[in-house]
Each structure stands twice: as structure tokens, then as C-alpha cells.
SESEVEX-316966 format. One line per field, with one value per residue: residue number from 1; x, y, z of N, C-alpha, C in turn. Coordinates in pm, 1 decimal, padded with zeros to 6 digits, always signed. Each point is the difference from the previous one (the first is absolute). Example, Ala and Ser with C-alpha at 12.3 -4.5 7.8 and 13.67 -1.06 7.14 Angstrom:
2
pos (1_2)
n_c1 (+01319.0_-00035.0)
n_c2 (-00569.0_+00105.0)
n_c3 (+00780.0_-00072.0)
ca_c1 (-00089.0_+00082.0)
ca_c2 (+00119.0_+00119.0)
ca_c3 (+00000.0_+00006.0)
c_c1 (+00090.0_-00077.0)
c_c2 (+00120.0_+00109.0)
c_c3 (+00000.0_+00073.0)
% end
This chain:
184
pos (1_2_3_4_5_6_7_8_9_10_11_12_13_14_15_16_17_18_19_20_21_22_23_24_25_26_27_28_29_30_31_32_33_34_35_36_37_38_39_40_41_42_43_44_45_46_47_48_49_50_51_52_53_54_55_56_57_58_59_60_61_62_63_64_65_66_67_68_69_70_71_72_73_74_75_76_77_78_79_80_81_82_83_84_85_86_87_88_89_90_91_92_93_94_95_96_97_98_99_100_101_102_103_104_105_106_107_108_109_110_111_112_113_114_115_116_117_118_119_120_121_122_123_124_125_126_127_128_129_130_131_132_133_134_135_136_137_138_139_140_141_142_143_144_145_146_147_148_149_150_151_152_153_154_155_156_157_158_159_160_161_162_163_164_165_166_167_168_169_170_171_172_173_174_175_176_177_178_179_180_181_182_183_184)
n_c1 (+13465.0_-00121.2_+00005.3_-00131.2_+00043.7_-00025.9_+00156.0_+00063.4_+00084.4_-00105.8_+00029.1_+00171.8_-00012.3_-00158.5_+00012.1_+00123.0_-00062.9_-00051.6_+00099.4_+00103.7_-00079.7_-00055.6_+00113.9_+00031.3_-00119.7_+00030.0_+00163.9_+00077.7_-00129.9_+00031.2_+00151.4_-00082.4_+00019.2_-00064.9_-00054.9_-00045.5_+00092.5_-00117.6_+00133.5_-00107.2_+00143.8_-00022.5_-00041.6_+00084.3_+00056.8_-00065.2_-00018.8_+00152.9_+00012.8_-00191.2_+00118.5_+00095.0_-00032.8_-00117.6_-00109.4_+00021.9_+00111.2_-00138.1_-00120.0_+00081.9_+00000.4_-00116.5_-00082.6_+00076.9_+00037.4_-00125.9_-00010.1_+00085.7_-00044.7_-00125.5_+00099.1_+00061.6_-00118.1_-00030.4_-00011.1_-00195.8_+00031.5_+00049.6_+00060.8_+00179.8_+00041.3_-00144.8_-00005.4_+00157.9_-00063.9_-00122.7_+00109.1_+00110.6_-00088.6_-00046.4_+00112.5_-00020.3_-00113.8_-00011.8_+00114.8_-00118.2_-00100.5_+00112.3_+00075.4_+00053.7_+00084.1_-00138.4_+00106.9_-00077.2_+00043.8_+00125.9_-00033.6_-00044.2_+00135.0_+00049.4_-00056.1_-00072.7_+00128.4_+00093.9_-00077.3_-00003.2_+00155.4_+00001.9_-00082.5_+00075.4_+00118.0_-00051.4_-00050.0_+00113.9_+00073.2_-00093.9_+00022.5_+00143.3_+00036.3_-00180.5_-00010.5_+00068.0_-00089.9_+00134.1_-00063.8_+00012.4_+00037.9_-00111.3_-00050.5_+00069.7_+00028.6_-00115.3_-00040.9_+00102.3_+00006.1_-00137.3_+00036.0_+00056.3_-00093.3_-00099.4_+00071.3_-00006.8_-00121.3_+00016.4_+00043.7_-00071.4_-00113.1_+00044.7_+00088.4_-00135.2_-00076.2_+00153.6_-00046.5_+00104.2_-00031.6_-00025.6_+00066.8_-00106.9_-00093.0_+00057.5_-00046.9_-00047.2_+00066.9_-00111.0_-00028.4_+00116.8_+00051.4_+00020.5_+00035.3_+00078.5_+00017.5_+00054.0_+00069.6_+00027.6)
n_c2 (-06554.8_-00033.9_-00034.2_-00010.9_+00062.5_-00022.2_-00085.0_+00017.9_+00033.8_+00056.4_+00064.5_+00058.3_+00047.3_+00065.8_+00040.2_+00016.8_+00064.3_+00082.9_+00063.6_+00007.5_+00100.6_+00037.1_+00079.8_+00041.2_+00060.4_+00088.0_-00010.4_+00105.7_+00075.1_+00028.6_+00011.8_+00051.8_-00048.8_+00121.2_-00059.5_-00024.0_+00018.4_+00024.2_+00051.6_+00077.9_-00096.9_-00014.8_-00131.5_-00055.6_-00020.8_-00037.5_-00144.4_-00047.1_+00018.9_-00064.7_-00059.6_+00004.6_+00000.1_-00042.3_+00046.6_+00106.0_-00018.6_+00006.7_+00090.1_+00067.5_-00008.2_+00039.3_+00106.5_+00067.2_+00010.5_+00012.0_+00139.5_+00105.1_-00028.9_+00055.4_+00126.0_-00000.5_-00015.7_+00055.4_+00068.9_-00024.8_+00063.4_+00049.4_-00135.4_-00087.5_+00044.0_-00042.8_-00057.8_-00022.7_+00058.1_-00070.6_-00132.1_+00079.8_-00042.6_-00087.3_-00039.8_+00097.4_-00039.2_-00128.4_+00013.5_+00137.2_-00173.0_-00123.4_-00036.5_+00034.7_+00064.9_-00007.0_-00075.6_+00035.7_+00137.2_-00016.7_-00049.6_+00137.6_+00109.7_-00049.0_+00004.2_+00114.2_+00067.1_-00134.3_-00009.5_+00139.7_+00001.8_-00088.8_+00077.9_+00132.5_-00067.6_-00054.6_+00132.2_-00024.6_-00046.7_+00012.0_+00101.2_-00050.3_-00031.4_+00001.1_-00065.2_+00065.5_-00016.2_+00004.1_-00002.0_-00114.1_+00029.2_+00101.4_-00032.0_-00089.9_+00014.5_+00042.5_-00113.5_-00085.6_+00080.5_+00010.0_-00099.0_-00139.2_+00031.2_-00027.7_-00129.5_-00062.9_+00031.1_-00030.9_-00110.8_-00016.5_+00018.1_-00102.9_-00062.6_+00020.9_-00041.7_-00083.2_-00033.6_+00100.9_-00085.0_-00091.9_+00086.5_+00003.1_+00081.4_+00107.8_-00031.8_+00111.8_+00055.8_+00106.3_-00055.5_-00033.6_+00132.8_+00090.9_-00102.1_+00016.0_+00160.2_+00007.8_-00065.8_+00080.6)
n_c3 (+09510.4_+00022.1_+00126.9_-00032.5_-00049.0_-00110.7_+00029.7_-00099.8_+00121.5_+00027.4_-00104.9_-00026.5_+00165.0_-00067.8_-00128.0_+00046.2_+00114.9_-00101.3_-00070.7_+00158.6_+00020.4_-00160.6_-00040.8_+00086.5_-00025.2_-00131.6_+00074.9_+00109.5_+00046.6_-00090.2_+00025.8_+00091.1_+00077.2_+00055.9_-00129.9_+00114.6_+00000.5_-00021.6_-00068.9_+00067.2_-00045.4_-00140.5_+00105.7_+00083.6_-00121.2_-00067.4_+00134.6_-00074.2_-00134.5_+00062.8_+00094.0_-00051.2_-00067.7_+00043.2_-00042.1_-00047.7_+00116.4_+00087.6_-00056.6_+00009.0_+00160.4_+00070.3_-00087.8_+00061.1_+00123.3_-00003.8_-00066.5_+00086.9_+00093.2_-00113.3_-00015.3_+00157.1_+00066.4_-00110.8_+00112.9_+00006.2_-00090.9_+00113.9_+00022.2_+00001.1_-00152.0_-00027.5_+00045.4_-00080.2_-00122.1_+00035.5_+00004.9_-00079.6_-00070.6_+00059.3_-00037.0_-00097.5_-00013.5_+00002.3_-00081.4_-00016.0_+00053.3_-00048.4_+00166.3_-00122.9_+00079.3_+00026.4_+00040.6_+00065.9_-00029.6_-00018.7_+00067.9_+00066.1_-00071.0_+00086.9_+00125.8_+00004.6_-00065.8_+00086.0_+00056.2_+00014.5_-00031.6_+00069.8_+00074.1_+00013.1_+00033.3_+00098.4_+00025.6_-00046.3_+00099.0_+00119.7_-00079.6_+00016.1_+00092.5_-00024.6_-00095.0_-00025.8_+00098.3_+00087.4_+00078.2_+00061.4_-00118.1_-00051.9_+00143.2_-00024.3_-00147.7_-00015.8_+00073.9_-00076.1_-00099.5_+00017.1_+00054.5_-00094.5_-00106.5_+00049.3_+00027.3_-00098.6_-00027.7_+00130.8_-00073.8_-00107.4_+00092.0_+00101.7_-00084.6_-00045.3_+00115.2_-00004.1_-00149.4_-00051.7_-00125.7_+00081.2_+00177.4_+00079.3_-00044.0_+00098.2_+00085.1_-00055.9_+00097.8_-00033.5_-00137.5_+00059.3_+00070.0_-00210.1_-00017.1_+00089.2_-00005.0_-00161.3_+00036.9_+00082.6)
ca_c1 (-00059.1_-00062.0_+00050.6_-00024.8_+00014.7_+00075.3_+00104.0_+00029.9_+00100.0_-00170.9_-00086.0_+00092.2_+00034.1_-00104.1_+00069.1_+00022.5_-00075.6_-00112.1_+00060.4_+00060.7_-00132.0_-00079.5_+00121.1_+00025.6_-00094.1_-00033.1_+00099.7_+00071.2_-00040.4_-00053.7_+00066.2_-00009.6_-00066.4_-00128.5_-00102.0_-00131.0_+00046.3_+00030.9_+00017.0_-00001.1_+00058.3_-00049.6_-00174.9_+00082.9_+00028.5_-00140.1_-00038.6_+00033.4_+00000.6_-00070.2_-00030.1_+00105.5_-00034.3_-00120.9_-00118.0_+00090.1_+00164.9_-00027.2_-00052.8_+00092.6_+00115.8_-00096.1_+00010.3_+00139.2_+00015.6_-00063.3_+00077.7_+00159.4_-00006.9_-00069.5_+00090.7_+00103.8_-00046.7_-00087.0_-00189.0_-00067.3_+00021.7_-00112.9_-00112.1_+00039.7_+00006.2_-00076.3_+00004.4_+00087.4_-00020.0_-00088.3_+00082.6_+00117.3_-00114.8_-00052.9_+00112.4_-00002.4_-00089.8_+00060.8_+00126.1_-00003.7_-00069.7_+00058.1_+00091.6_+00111.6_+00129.2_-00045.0_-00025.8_-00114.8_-00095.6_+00082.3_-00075.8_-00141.5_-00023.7_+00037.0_-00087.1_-00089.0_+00022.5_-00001.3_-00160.2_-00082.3_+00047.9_-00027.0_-00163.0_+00032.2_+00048.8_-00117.2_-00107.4_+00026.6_-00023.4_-00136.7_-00044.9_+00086.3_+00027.8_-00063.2_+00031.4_+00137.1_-00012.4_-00007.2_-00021.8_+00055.0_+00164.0_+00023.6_-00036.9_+00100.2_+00097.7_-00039.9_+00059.9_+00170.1_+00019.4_-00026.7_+00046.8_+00081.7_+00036.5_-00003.1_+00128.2_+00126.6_+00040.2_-00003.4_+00152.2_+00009.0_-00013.5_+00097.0_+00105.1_-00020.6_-00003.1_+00128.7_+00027.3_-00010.6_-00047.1_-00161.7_-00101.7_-00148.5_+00043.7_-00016.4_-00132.5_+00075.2_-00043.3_-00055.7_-00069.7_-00033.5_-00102.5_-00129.7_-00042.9_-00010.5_-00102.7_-00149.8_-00072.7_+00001.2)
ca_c2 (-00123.5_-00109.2_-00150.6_-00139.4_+00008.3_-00113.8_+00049.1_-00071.4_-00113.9_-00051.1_-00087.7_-00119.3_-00127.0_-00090.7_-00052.4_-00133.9_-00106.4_-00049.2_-00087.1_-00095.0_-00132.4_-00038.5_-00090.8_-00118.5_-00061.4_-00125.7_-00104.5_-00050.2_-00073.4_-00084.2_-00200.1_+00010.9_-00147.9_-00044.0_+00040.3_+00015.6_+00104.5_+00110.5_+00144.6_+00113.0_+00174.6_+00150.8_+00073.1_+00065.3_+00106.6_+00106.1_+00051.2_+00100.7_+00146.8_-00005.6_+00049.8_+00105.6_+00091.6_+00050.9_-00059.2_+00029.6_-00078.5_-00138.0_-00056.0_+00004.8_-00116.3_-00118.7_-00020.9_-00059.6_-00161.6_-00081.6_-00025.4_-00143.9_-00158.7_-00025.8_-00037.2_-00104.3_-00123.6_-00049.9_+00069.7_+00101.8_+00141.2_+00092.8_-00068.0_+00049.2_+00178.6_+00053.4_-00062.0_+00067.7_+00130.6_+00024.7_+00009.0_+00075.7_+00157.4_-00012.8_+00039.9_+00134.3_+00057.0_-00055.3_+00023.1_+00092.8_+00037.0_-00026.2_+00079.7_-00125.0_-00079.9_-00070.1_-00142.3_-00020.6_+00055.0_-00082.4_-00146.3_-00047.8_+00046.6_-00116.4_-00115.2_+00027.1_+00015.0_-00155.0_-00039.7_+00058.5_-00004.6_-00127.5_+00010.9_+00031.8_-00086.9_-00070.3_+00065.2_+00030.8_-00152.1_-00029.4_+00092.1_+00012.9_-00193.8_-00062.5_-00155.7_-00039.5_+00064.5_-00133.3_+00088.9_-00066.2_-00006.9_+00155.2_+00074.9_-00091.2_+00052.1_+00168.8_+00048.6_+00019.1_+00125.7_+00090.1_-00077.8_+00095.5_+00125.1_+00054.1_-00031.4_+00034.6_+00124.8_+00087.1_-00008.5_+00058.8_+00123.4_+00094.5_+00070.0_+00122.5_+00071.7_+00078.1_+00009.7_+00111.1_+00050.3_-00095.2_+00023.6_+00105.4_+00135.2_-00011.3_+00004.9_+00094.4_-00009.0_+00070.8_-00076.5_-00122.8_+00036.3_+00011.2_-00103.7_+00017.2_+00057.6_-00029.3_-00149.0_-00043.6)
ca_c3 (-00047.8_+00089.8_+00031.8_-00035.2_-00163.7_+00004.2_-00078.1_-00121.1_+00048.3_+00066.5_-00106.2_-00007.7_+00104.6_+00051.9_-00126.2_-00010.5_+00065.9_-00057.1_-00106.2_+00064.0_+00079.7_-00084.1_-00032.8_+00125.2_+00047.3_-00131.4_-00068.0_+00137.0_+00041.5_-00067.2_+00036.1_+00173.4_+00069.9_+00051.7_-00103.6_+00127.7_+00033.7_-00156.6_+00051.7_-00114.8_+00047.3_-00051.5_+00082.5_+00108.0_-00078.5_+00014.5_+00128.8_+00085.1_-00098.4_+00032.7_+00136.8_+00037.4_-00171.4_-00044.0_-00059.9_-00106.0_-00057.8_+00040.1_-00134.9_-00147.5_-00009.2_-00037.1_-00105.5_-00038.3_+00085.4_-00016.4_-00141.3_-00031.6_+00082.6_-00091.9_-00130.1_+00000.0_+00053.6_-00099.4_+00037.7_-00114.6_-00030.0_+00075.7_+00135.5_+00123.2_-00033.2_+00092.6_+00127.1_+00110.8_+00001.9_+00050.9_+00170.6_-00019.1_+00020.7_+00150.7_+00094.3_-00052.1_+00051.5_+00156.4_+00038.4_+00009.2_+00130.4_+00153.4_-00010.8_-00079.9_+00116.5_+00100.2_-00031.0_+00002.7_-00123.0_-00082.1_+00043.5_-00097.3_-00124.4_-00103.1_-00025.4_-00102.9_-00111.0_-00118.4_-00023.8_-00122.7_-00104.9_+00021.5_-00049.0_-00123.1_-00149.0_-00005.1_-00082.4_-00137.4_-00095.5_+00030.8_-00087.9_-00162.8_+00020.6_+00177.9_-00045.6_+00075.1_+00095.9_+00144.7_+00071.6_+00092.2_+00001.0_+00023.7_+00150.4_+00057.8_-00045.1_+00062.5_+00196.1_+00022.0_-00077.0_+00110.5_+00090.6_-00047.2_-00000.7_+00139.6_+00080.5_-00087.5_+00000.7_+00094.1_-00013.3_-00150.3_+00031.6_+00103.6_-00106.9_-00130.2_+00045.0_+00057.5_-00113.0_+00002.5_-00093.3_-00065.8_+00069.0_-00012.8_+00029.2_+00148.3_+00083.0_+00102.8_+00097.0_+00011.6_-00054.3_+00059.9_+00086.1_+00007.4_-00020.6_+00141.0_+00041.4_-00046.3_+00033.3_+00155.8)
c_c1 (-00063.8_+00058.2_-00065.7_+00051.1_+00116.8_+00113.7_+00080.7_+00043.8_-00096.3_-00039.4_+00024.9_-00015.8_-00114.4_+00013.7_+00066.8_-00027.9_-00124.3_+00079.2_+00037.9_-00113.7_-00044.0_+00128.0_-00006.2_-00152.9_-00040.3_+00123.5_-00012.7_-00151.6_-00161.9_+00017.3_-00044.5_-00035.5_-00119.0_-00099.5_-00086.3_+00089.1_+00075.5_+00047.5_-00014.7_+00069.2_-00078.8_-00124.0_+00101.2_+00053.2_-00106.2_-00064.9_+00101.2_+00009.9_-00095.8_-00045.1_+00115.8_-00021.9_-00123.9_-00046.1_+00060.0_+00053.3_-00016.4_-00048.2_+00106.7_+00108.7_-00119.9_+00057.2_+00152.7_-00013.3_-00128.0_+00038.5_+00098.6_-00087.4_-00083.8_+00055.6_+00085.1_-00082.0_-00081.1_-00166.5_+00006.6_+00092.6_-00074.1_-00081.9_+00069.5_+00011.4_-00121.3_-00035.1_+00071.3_+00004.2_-00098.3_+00015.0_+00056.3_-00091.6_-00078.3_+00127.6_+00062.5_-00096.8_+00022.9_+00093.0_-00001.4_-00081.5_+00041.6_+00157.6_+00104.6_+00064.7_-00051.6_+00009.0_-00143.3_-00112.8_+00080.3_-00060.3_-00152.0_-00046.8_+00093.1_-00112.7_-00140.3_+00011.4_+00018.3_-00112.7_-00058.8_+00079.6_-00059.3_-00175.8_-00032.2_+00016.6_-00107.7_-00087.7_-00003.9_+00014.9_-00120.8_-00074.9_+00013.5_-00021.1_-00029.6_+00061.9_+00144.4_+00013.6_-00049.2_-00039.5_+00058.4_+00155.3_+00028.0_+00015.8_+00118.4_+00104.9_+00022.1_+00009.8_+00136.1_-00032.9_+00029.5_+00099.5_+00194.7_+00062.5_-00012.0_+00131.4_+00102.9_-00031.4_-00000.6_+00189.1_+00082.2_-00019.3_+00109.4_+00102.7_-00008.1_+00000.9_+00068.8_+00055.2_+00041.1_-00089.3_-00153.6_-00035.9_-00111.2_+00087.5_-00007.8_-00162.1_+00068.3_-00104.5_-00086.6_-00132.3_-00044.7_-00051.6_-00170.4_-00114.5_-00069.3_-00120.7_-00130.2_-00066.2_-00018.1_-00078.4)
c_c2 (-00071.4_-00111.7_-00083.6_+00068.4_-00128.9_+00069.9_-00115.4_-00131.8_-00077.9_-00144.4_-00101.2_-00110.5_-00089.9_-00067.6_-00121.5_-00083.3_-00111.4_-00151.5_-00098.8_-00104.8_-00094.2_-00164.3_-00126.2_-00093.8_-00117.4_-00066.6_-00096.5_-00101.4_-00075.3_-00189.3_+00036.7_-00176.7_+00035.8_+00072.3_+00065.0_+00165.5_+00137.0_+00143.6_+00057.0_+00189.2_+00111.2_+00069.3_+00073.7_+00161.5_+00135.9_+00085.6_+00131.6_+00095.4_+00074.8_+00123.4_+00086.4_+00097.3_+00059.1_-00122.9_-00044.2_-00058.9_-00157.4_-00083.0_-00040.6_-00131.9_-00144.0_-00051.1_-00088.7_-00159.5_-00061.7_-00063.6_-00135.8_-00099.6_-00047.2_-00090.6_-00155.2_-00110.8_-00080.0_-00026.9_+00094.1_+00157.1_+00086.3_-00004.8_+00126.3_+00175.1_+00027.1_-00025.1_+00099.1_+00164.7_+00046.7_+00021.5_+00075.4_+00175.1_-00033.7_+00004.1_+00123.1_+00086.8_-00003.0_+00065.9_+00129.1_+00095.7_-00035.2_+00033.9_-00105.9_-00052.8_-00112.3_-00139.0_-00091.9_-00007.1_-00099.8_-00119.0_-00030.3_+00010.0_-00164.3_-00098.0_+00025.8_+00008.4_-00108.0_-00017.8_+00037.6_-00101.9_-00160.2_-00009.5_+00020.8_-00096.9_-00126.1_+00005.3_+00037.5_-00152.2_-00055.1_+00044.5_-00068.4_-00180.3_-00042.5_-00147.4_-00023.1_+00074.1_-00109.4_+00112.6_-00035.8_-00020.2_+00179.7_+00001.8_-00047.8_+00115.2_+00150.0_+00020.9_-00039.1_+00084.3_+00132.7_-00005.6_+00094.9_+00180.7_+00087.1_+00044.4_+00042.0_+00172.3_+00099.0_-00016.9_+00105.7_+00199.3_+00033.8_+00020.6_+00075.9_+00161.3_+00096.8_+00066.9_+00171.4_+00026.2_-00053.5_+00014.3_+00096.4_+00149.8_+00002.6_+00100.0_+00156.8_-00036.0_+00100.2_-00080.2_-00159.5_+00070.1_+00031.3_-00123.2_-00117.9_+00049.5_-00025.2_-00160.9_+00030.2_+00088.9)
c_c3 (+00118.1_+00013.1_-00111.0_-00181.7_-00053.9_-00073.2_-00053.2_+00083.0_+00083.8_-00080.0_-00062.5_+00067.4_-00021.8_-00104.5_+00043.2_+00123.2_-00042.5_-00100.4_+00061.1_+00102.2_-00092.3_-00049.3_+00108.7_+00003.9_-00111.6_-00033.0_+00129.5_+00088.0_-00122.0_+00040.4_+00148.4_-00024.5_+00071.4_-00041.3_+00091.3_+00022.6_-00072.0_+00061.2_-00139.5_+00017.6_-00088.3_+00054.4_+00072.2_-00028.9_-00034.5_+00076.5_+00087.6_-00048.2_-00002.7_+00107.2_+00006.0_-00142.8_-00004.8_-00102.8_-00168.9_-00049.2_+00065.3_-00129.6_-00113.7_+00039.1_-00003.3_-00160.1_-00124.5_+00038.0_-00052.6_-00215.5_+00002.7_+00046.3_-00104.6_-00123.6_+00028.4_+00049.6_-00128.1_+00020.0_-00076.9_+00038.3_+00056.3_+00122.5_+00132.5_-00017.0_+00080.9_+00120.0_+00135.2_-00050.2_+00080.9_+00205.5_+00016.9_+00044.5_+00098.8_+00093.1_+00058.7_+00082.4_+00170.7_+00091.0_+00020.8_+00123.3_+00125.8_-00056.8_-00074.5_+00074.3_+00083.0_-00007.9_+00063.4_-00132.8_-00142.3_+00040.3_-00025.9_-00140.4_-00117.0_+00034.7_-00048.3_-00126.7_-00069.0_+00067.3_-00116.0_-00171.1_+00014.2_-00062.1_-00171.9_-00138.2_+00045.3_-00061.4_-00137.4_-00083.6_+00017.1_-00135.5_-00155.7_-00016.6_+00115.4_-00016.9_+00089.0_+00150.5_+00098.3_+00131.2_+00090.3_+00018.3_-00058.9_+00101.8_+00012.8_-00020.8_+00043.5_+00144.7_-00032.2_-00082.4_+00145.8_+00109.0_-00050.4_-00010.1_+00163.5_+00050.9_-00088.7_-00040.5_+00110.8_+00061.9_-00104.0_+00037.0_+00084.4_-00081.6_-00068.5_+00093.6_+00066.0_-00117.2_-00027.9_-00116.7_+00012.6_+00131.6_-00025.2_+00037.7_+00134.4_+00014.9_+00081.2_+00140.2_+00028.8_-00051.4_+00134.6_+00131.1_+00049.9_-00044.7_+00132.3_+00056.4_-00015.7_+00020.5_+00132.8_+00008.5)
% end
């Protein structure tokens, strides 16, 4: 069996990582005190299923997390499902040209990626409900968005990452040599 194939107890774990980010994010910090300071664990979530799963299982947890957060926040049906399916598969893609372990690469891949999910649902309410669109308090909200997940998820990554079931497959070392070469 290939490192990256997924197995039942694989799936389980992202399973209920997905359930337990989504849970905490719409009861626990729904009451946060600093409205300016939004964590969006299920971006966090995505991004890393993203980057340690492939394209695939990045899309499918997009798809989930963005669902639940749909269903429980009382936004249009479908905004965040697509949105974060669409990150989850740029994460995927991502996560397959640089090297996953790299907390470097974990740093720029959360802060492009809530960029993109941030542009994204802009662009969609820009689309659906220009009328209810402050631009001046989006940028606001979208650099702490960005801001946020950055940090919190480069915290969020160093635990998963010790994780036996939800770390990335290992990088054999033959692959990271010739990778090397070929850049140098």
C-alpha cells in the first residue's frame, strides 16, 4: 500500500477533526469578545488536509467544513461549501510541489490560502449582495482573518503535525534529494 492511500482510522481522525474544528468554531467561539478577531478553524482545517492529503481529500474536507459552517451560521447555502472547496483543492495542489513538513511552506500556504478564501467569499457576496458590502470594514476584517489563521494555524499545524493519524505522509528521502538536484 502507498504511504499516501488513505485508511479507515485516516479518515476517522480527519472526520472528526473536521466535526471538532467546525463544533468549537460555531458554539465555543461564536461568544469570542473580539469580533475584529475572527478564527476560522475549518479554513485551518482544510488547509491542512490540503497539504498533508492531496488535492482530493483537500477538496472534500473544503467541501464538508464549508457545508457545516453553511448549515450552522445561517449564510446563503453554498457560499462557504464553495469557497473552501475551491482552497482545499488549491491546497492540494500546493501541498504536492513543496515539501508538506516545511514550516516555512505551512506559513506561506496559510497565508495565501486565507487570502484566497477571504477574496473569494468577497467576491461572491460582491456578486449575490453588492448592497450589503462595506469594503472598508471587509479589508478590516480580512487582514485579522489572514492575520489570525496565519498564527493560530501555524500553532494548530505544529500539533497535528506530531499527530500519528492526521500527520503528511513522510517525504522519502530519495524524492527530497532529487529535488535538490534538480533546483541546483
Amino acid at each position: 500500500m502507498s504511504n499516501t492511500a488513505r485508511k479507515p482510522h485516516q479518515v476517522l481522525a480527519y472526520a472528526i477533526l473536521i466535526v471538532s474544528a467546525t463544533t468549537i468554531q460555531t458554539t465555543i467561539l461564536h461568544f469570542w469578545p473580539f469580533q475584529m478577531l475572527f478564527v476560522d478553524l475549518g479554513l485551518i482545517v482544510v488547509i491542512w488536509t490540503g497539504l498533508a492529503r492531496g488535492a482530493r481529500s483537500g477538496m472534500s474536507a473544503g467541501f464538508v467544513v464549508g457545508l457545516l459552517e453553511d448549515s450552522l451560521s445561517g449564510y446563503a447555502l453554498g457560499t462557504n461549501a464553495l469557497v473552501k472547496t475551491v482552497v482545499g483543492t488549491f491546497c492540494g495542489v500546493l501541498g504536492r510541489k513543496v515539501l508538506p513538513n516545511s514550516p516555512i511552506a505551512h506559513l506561506l500556504a496559510l497565508l495565501v490560502c486565507s487570502l484566497l478564501n477571504y477574496i473569494l467569499l468577497y467576491l461572491l457576496q460582491a456578486l449575490t449582495v453588492p448592497s450589503s458590502l462595506n469594503s472598508g470594514r471587509f479589508v478590516m476584517l480580512m487582514l485579522a482573518g489572514v492575520l489570525s489563521a496565519t498564527v493560530l494555524g501555524m500553532i494548530v499545524f505544529r500539533f497535528l503535525s506530531k499527530s500519528r493519524y492526521l500527520k503528511p505522509p513522510r517525504v522519502p528521502d530519495e524524492v527530497i534529494e532529487s529535488e535538490r538536484l534538480s533546483a541546483g
